[in-house]
C-alpha positions in Angstrom: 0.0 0.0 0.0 2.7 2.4 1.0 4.4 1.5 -2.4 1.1 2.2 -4.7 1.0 5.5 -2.6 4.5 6.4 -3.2 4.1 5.9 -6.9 0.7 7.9 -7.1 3.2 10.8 -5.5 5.3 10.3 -8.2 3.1 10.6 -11.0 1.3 13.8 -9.3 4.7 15.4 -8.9 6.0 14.5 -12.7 2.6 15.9 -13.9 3.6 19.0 -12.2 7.3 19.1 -13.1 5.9 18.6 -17.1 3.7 21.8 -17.0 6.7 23.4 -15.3 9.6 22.9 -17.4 7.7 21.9 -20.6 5.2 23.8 -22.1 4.2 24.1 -26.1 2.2 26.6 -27.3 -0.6 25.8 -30.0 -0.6 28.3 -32.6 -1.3 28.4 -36.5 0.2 29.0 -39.7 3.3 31.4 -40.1 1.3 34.0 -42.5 -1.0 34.3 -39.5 -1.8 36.4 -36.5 -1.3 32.9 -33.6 2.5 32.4 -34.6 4.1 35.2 -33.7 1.5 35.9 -30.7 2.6 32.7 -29.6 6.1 32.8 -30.3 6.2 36.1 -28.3 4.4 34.4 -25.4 6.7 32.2 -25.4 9.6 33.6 -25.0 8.3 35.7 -22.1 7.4 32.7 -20.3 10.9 30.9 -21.1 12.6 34.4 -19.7 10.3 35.1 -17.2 8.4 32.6 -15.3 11.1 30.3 -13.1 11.9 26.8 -14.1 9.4 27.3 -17.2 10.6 26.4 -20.6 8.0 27.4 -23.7 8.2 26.6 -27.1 5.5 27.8 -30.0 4.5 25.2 -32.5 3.1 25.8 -36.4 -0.4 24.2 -36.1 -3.4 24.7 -38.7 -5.2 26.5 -36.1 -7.9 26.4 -34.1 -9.2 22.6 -34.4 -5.7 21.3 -34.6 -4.2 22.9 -31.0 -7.6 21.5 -29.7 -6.7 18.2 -30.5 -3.6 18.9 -29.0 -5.0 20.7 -25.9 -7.5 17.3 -25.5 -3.8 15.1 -25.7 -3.5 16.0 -21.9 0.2 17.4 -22.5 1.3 20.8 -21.6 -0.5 22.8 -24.3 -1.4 26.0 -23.8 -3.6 26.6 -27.4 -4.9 29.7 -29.3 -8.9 29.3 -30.3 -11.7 30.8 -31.6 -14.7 31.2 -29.4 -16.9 28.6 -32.0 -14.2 25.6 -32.1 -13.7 25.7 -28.9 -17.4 25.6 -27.9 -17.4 22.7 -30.4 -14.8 20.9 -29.0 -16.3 21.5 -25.1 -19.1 19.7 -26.2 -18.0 16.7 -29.0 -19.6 18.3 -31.9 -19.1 18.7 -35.2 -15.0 18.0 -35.6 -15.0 16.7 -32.5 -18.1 14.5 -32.9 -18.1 12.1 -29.7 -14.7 13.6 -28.5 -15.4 16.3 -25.8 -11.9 18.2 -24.6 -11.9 19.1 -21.0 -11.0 23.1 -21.8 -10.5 26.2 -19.4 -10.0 29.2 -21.0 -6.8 31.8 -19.3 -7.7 34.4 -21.0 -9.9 35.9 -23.8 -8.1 37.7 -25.8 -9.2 39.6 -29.2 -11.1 39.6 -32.0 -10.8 37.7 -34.7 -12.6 39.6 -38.1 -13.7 37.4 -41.1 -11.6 38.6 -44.3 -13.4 37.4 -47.3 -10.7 38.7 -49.8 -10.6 39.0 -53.5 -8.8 41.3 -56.0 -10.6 43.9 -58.3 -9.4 41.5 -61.3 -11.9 39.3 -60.6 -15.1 41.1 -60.8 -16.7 39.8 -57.4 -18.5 42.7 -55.3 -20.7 40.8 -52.8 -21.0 36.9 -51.5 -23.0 35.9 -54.3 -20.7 36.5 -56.7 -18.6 33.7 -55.4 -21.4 31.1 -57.1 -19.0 29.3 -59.5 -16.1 30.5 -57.8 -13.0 28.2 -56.8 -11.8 29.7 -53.7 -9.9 28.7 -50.6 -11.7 28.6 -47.0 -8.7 28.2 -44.7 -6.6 25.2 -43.9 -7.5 21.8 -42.6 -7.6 21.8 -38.9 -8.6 25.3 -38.6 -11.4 27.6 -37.2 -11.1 29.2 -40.3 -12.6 26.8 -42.1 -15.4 25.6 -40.1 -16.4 30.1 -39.8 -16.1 30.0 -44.0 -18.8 27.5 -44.5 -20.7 28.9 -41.5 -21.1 32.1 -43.2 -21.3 30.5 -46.7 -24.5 28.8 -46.0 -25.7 32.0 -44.6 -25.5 33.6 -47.4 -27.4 31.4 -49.4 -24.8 29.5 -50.6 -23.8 25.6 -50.8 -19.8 25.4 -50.1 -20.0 21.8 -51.3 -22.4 22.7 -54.7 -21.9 25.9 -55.4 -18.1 26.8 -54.9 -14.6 24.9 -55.7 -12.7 24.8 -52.1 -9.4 24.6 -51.4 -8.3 23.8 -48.1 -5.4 26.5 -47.7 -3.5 28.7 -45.3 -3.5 32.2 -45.8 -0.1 32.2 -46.7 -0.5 29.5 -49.2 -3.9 31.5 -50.0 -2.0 34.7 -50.9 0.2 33.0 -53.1 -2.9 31.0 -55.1 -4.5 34.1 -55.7 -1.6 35.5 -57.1 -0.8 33.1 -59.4 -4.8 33.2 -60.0 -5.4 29.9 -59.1 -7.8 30.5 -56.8 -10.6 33.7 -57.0 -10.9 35.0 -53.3 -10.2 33.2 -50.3 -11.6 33.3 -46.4 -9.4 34.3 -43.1 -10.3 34.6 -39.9 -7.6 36.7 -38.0 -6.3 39.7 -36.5 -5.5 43.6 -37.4 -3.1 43.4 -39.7 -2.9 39.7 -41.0 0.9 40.0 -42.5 0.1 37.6 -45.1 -3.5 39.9 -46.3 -0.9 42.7 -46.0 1.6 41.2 -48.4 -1.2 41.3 -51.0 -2.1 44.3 -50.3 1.2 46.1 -51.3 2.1 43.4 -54.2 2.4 45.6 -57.2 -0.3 45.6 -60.0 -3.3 44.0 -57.0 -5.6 45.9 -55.7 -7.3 44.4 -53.1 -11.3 43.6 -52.4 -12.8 42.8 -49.1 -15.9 41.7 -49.6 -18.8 43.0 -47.0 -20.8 40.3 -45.1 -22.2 41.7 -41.8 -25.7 41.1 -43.1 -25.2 37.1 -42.1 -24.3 37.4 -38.9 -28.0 37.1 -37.7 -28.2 33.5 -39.1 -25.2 32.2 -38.3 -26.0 32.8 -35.1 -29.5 31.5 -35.1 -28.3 28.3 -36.1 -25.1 28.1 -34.1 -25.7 30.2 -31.3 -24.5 34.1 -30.2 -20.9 33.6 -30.9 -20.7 36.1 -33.8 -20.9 40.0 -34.1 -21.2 42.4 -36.9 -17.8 44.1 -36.7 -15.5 46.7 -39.1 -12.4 46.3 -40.3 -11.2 50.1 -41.3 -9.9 51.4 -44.7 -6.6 51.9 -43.3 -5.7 48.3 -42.4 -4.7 47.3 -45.6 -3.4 48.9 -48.6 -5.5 50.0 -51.8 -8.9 49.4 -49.3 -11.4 51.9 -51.1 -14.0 51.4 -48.1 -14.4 50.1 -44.4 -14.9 46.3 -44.7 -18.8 45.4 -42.6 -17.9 41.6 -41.5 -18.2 39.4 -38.9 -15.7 38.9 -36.3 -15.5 36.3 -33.4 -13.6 36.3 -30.1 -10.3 34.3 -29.5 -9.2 32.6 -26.4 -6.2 31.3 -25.3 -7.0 27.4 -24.0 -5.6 24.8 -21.9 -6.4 21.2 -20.4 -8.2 21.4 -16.8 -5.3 19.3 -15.7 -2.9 21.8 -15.7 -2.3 22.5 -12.1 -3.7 26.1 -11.0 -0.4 27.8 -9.9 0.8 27.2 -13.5 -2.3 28.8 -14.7 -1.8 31.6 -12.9 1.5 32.5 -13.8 1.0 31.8 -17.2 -1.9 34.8 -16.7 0.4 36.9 -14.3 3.2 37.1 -17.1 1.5 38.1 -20.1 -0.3 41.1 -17.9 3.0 41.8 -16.3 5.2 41.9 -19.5 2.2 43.0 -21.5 4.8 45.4 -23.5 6.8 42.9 -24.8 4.2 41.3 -26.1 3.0 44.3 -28.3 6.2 44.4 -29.5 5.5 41.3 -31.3 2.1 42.0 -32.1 0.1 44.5 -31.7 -2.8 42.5 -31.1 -1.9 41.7 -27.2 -3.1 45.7 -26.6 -6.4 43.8 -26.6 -5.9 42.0 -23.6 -7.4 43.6 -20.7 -8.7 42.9 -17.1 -11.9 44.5 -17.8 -12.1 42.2 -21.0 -11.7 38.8 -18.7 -15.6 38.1 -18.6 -17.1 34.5 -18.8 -19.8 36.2 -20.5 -17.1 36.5 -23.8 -16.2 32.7 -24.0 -18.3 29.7 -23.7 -15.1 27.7 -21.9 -15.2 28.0 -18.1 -12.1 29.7 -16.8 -9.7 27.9 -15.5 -9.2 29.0 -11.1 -5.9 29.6 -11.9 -6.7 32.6 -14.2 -9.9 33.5 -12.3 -7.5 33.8 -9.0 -5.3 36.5 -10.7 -7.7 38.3 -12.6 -9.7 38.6 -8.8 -6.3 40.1 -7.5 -6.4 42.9 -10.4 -9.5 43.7 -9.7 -11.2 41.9 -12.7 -15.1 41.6 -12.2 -15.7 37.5 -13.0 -17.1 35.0 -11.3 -15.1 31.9 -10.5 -15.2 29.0 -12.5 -17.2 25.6 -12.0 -13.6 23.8 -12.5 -12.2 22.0 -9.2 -8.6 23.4 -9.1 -5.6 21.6 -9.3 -2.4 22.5 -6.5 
């Protein structure tokens, strides 16, 4: 008996020595807004946090560092709000495979590019009947938001459109070698790859407007989406504020992590929250006052809930039994 115990001790302590020294961080593809987010968040953690060594991965995205997240290894993982939810529950990708989440933080949102060049004569979502166009890679959020917000606006993405199953990079470089017509992204302000097009010489840039399906995307999938603007002056050669639909990130992690981890994971990106805008400016999103379990479907984990209480941050803790 005193031998079983002894190894049980073991096993607890070597789970806590993994999160410790060991952590990889989910992110996405390198023409994206999750790589160098999470290579930045990495490195503060490696440099700051004691006896804590982090390393950023290139995932597909969202669905992808799910999987990983559900492996039960030290992953933390960037998500939209919708995969995640899916995930939580075993649908749809993750049919009859529910991940045990916690969210640490929520962090900022993620606008729908639908993105086309004036070359190719497509105004508004219907045009894209007939179309072959790309709707992110496999194993990201990016994909399952594109068919989303195809079918709500009217439109069958296995009938009525040629899809490719590309990255943005890979996007960017299909549509100029016009191989593809437009292409979907779900990401932040700027996306360098969007960017890139943008200022390529000769390409002007179209972003097509598709506020008007928010309402049944979220009739059929829930209130996860929200009519959002992404200004004239994000990208180059934009003649007009782009009306889309944006969706809230998170930043994920198993409920096994143990809650001290949790919460110095939290601690260090508030605390060395300027070196993280350094990388990107995205992280000047990240707020106390935005750490609301209203804004993701994922119970936080009481790691993050116990720091966000110390700063003053207004949410209620989460249903999850913390881990020492």
């Amino acid at each position: 008996m005193r031998f079983t115990k002894f190894l049980a001790a073991i096993a607890v302590a070597a789970t806590s020595t993994a999160f410790a020294q060991n952590i990889s961080i989910a992110t996405g593809g390198t023409g994206g807004v999750y790589y160098p987010m999470g290579g930045g968040l990495a490195a503060v953690l490696s440099k700051h946090v004691s006896g804590m060594q982090a390393t950023a991965e290139v995932t597909g995205g969202s669905v992808d560092n799910l999987n990983l997240i559900a492996s039960g290894k030290p992953y933390v993982g960037f998500s939209m709000v919708d995969a995640a939810l899916d995930a939580s529950k075993g649908k749809d990708k993750f049919e009859g495979r529910p991940v045990n989440l916690r969210t640490l933080l929520v962090l900022y949102p993620n606008r729908m590019h639908v993105v086309t060049t004036e070359a190719t004569g497509i105004k508004k979502m219907s045009d894209l009947k007939g179309k072959r166009i790309a709707t992110g890679s496999a194993g990201s959020a990016t994909e399952v938001m594109s068919i989303r917000l195809l079918e709500a606006a009217g439109l069958d993405p296995n009938k009525d459109v040629t899809r490719e199953r590309l990255s943005v990079a890979e996007s960017v470089n299909a549509i100029k070698d016009r191989k593809i017509e437009a292409f979907f992204w779900v990401g932040g302000l700027p996306t360098a790859a969007v960017t890139d097009l943008a200022n390529t010489p000769g390409t002007k840039i179209r972003m097509i407007d598709h506020a008007n399906a928010v309402a049944a995307m979220n009739k059929k999938y829930g209130n996860l989406y929200y009519a959002d603007t992404i200004p004239k002056a994000t990208y180059s050669g934009m003649a007009a504020d782009n009306k889309m639909a944006s969706v809230a990130n998170i930043l994920l992690v198993n409920a096994n992590m143990p809650d001290d981890q949790a919460y110095k994971i939290v601690k260090a990106v508030f605390d060395h929250q300027k070196d993280l805008i350094a990388v990107h400016q995205e992280y000047a999103n990240v707020t106390i006052a935005g750490q609301k379990q209203a804004s993701t479907p994922i119970d936080f984990h009481p790691g993050a809930v116990k720091y966000i209480q110390e700063k003053g941050g207004n949410i209620k803790g989460s249903a999850a039994k913390g881990k020492k």
